[in-house]
C-alpha positions as CSV (number, residue, x, y, z in Angstrom):
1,X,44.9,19.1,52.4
2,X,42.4,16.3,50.5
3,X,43.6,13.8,48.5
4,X,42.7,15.6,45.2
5,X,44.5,18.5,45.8
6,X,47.5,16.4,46.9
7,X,47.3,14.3,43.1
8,X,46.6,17.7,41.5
9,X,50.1,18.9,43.3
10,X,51.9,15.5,42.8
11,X,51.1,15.2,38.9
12,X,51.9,19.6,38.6
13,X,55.3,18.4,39.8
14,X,56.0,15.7,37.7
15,X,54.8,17.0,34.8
16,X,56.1,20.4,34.6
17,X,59.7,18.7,35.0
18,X,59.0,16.6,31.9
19,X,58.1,20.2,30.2
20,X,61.8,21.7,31.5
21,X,63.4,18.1,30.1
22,X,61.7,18.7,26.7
23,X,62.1,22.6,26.3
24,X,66.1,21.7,27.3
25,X,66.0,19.5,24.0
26,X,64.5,22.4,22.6
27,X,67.6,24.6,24.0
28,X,65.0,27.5,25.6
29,X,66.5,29.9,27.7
30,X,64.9,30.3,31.5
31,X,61.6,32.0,30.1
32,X,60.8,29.0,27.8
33,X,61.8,27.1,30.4
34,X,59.1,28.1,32.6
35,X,56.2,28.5,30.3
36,X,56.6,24.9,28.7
37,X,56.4,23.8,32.1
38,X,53.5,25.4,33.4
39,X,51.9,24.3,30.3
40,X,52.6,20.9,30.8
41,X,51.6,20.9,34.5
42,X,48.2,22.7,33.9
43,X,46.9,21.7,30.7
44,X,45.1,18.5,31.3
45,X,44.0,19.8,34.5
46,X,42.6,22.9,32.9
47,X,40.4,21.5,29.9
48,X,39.3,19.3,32.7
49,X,37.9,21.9,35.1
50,X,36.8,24.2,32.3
51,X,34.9,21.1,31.0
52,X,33.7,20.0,34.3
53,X,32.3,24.2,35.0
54,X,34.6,24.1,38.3
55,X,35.1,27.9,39.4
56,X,37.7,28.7,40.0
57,X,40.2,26.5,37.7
58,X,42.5,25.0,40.3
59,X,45.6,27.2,39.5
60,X,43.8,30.1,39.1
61,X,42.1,29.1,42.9
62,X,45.5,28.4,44.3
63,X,48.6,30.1,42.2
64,X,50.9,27.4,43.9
65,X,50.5,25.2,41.2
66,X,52.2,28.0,38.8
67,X,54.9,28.5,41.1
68,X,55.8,25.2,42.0
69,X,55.7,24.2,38.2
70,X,58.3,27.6,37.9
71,X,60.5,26.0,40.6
72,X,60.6,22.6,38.7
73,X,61.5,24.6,35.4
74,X,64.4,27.3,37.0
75,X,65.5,23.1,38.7
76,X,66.4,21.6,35.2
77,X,67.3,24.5,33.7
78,X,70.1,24.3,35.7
79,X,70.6,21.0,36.0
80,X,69.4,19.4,32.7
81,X,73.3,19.4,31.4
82,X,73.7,16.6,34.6
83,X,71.9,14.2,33.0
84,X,73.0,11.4,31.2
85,X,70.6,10.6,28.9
86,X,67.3,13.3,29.4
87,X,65.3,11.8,27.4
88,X,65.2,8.2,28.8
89,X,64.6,10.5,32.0
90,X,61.6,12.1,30.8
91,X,59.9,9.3,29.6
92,X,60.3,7.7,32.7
93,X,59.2,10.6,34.5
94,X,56.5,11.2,32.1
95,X,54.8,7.6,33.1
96,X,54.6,8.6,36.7
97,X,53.2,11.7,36.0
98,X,50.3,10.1,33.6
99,X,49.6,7.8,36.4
100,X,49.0,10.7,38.7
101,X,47.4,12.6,36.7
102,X,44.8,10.7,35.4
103,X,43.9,9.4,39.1
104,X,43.6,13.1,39.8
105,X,41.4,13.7,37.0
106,X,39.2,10.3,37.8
107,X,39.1,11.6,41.4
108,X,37.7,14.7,40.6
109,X,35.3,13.6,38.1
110,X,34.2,11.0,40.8
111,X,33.7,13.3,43.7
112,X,31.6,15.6,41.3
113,X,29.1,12.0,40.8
114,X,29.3,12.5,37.3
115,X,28.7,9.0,35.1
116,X,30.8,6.7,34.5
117,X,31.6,7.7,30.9
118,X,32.9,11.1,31.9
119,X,34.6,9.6,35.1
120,X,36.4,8.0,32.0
121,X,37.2,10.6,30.1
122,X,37.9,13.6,32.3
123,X,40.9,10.9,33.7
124,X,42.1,10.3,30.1
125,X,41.9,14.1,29.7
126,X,43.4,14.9,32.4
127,X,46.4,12.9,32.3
128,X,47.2,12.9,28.5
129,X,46.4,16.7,27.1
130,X,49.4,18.9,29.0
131,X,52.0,15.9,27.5
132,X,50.3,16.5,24.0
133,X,50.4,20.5,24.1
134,X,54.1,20.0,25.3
135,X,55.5,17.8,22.9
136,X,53.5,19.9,20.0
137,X,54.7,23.1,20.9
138,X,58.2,22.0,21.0
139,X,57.7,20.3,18.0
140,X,58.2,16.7,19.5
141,X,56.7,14.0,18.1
142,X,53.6,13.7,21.2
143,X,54.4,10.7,22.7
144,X,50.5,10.6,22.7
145,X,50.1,9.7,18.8
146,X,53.5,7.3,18.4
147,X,53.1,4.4,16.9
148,X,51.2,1.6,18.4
149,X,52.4,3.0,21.7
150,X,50.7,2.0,24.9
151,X,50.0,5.6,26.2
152,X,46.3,6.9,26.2
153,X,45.3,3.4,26.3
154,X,46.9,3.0,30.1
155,X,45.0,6.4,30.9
156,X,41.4,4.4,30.0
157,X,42.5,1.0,31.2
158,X,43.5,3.0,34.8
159,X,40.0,5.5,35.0
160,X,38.0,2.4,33.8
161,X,39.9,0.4,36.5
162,X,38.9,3.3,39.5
163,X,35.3,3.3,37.7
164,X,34.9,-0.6,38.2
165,X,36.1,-0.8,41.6
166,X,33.7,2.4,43.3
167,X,31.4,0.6,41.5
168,X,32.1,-2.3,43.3
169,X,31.8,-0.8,46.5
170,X,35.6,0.1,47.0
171,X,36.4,3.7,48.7
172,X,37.7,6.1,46.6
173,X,41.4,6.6,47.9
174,X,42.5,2.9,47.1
175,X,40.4,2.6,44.1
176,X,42.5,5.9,42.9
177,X,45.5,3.5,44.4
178,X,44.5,1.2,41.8
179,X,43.7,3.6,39.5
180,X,47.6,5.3,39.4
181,X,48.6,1.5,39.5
182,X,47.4,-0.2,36.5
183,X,47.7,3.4,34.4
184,X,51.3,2.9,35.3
185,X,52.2,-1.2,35.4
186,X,50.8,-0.8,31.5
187,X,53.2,2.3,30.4
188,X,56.0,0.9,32.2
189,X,55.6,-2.8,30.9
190,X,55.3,-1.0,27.3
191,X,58.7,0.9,27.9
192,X,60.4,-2.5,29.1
193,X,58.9,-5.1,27.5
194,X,58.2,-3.3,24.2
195,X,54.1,-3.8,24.5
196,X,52.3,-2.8,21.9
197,X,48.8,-1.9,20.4
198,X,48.5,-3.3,16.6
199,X,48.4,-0.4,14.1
200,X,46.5,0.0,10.8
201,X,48.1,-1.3,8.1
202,X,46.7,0.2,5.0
203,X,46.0,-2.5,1.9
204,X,45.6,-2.1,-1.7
205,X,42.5,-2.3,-2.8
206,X,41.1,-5.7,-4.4
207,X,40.8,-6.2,-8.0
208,X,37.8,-8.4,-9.4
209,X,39.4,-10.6,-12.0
């Protein structure tokens, strides 16, 4: 198995399990369950290869994806009420799966040789959409678009990170390594130490006297 299909695996995992945490705030039944999941899992990955003209889509290639991401779902559905507090959980688990994620999605990108600014972007893509379309179909606030958080901003500090170091001559599996590494140090210094990106700040307009 490459290492791309074993990040595209890894970051299916993690995130469909933050999609069961969320559709158990949401009180779904098994169904739900398993389609916010999948949705979660696949998303960024999907916009990615669709953008990217890969054919097949990876899930569609290899239908493991789906059932693993079913697996994770029928997990917390029955195991959700265990938890303490799910939601400190899921954003936890959340931040891993970003990290993966977007070193998938820089991976891919890379191996394709596309340029640097779509190396970029197909990372951020990747890791950020399938948290997005799960939060905003269970009506969450995205943890995408909260304020000031430090979120999308670790996805293009990690892909610029992998970008730099190929560029600098460094192979790709520990400049993906590095990748997964900074994505992550920056949401989980954010969650502990409260980092923050300064928001706008709207002002009333100045009067001429």
């Amino acid at each position: 198995m490459s290492l791309l299909a074993l990040l595209d695996y890894a970051s299916v995992l993690v995130f469909a399990l933050t999609g069961a945490l969320v559709a158990s705030r949401a009180q779904l039944d098994l169904v739900g369950f398993a389609f916010v999941a999948c949705l979660t899992a696949v998303g960024g990955g999907t916009v990615r290869d669709l953008l990217l003209g890969r054919d097949p889509v990876f899930w569609v290639g290899q239908p493991a994806y789906i059932l693993i991401a079913s697996g994770a779902a029928a997990l917390v559905f029955f195991t959700a009420h265990l938890v303490e507090s799910r939601y400190r959980l899921l954003i936890w688990l959340d931040s891993f799966a970003l990290s993966i994620a977007v070193a998938a999605g820089t991976g891919v990108a890379l191996a394709q040789g596309q340029p640097p600014v779509i190396v970029v972007l197909m990372g951020m893509m990747t890791g950020c959409l399938g948290g997005l379309m799960r939060d905003v179909v269970c009506n969450e606030v995205p943890l995408v678009l909260k304020q000031g958080e430090l979120y999308v901003s670790c996805a293009l500090a990690g892909a610029v990170a992998a970008v730099i170091a190929t560029g600098l001559g460094l192979a790709t599996l520990p400049a993906l390594g590095l990748c997964a590494l900074v994505c992550w140090g920056l949401r989980a210094g954010s969650l502990i130490f409260g980092w923050r990106l300064p928001v706008y700040k709207s002002r009333p307009p100045r009067t001429r006297g």
